[in-house]
Every structure is written in structure tokens, then in C-alpha cells.
N, C-alpha and C positions, 0 to 999 in steps of 0.2 A: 885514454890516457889523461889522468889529469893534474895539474902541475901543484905542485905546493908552495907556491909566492904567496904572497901578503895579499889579503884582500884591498883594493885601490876604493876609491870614490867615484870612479866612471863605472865599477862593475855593478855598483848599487844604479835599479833603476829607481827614476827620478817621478815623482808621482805628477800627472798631470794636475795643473793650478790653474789652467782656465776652465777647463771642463767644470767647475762648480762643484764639484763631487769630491767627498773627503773620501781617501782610499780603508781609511778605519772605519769609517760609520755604518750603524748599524741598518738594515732593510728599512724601508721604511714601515710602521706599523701599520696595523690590517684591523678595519672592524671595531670593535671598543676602544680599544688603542689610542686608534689613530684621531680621537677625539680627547686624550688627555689633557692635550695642551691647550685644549679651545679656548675662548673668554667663556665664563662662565658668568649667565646671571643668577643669583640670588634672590629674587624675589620670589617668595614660596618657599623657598628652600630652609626657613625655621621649620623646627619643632614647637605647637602653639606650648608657650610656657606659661601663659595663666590669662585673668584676665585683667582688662583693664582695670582704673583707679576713676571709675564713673562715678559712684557716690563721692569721694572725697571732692573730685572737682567741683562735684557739682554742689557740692556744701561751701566748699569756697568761694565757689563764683556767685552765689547766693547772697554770701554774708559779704561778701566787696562790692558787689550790689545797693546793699540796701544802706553797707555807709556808705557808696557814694552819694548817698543824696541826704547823709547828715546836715551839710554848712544848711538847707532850707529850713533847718530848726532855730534859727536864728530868727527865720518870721514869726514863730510859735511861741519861741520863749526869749527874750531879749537880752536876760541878763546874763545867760550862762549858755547864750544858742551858739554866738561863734567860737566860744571852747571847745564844745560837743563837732561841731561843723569843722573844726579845726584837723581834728583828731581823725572824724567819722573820713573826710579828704584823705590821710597818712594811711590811716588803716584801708583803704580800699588801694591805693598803691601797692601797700604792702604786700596785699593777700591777691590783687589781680593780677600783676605783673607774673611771678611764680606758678599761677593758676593756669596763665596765657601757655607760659613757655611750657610746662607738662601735659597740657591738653593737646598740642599740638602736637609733641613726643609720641603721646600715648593716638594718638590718630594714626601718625605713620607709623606706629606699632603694626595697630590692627592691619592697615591697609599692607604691609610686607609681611604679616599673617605671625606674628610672633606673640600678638594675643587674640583672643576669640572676638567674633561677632558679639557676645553678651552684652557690654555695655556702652555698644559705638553711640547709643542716639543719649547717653549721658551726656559722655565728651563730647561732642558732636553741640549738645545745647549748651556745657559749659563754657567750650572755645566761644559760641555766639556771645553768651551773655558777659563774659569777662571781656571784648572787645568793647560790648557795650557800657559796660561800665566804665571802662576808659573814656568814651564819649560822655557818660553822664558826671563822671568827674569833673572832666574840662568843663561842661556845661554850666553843671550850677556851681560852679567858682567864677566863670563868665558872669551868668546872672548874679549873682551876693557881690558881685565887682562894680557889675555895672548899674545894676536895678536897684540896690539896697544903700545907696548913699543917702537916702532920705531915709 
């Protein structure tokens, strides 16, 4: 027999809430699945999309290079050396700083594999010699500062 009253709110049962267990969720997944949610690393996981920028760095860390050590044309040529020295100082600023920061980019490029092995031992000597040309900056503007007052 069954009665035709109003459905109530005691006749719904009431879903357990300690148990942890949501009464709608779905099985838990199996096999593939059950790893969608993982952390995922990414390294390796480019497609290599070209190569590095090894020639140009390495043309630039070249040419910031070799102005940095313009201002010592000031010993060579007196009348016109700290203009050249002046310039040769800006100009290796200019072109190391940008050199620095790309060289570096394109390193952890390669090393997260998004470009090829072809031209690591480029960048690899540009990042050297554009740090050191930072050093040789500071250097002989240290010495033209400190040595060339006579």
C-alpha cells in the first residue's frame, strides 16, 4: 500500500559528511587516468624549435670585447684617445649587457631542450667572454682613472 502524502525532508536520506566521500563522485580513475592530475614536469617536453643565436652572440661578445679596452687608446694616441676610450667604454655596455642577458636565455633554452645541441659551445663562450668583458670594462676605466693622471 502506498500512501500519497507530500514528500517530507526526513524521508530524503541524508548523505554521510564525515565519511569523506562525496555521494555524486565519480570511481576513482584507473591506469592513464588516474595520473591526469599529476604535477607535471616539463623539461623535455619542447618540440626542438630551432637553433640557437651562437654566431650573433658570439659576434657581439666579440665586438664589446674589443671596445672594452678602447679608453687604453688614450696611451697610443693622446689627442683624440679619451674620445675613442670614451665611446669604446658605452659601446661595450651597450652591446654586453644584451649579449649577457640572451646568452643566458638561449642556454636554458638548450638545456630544457627547446633548441638543439648545434651551437651550445658558441653561447656557452659568448656568456664567458661578455662577463668578461664586464670585468675588462671596469678594469681599464680603473687603470685610465687611476694610472693615467700623469
Amino acid at each position: 500500500m502506498s500512501s500519497n502524502r507530500p514528500l517530507k525532508i526526513d524521508d530524503i536520506k541524508k548523505p554521510e559528511l564525515a565519511e569523506g566521500a562525496h555521494p555524486f563522485a565519480e570511481e576513482e580513475p584507473e591506469g592513464k587516468q588516474a595520473d591526469a592530475h599529476a604535477p607535471v614536469d616539463y623539461r623535455g617536453a619542447y618540440e626542438t624549435a630551432g637553433k640557437s643565436n651562437g654566431v650573433l652572440l658570439l659576434s657581439m661578445a666579440l665586438t664589446g670585447f674589443v671596445a672594452s679596452a678602447l679608453p687604453l687608446s688614450r696611451y697610443g694616441w693622446p689627442e683624440m684617445g679619451w674620445q675613442l676610450g670614451l665611446f669604446g667604454w658605452l659601446v661595450s655596455w651597450i652591446i654586453a649587457l644584451p649579449a649577457l642577458v640572451f646568452a643566458v636565455n638561449d642556454l636554458k633554452a638548450i638545456r630544457l631542450g627547446r633548441y638543439t645541441d648545434q651551437g651550445k659551445w658558441m653561447v656557452t663562450l659568448a656568456f664567458w667572454l661578455t662577463l668578461l668583458t664586464v670585468v675588462n670594462s671596469i678594469a681599464t676605466v680603473v687603470v685610465v682613472l687611476v694610472f693615467g693622471a700623469g
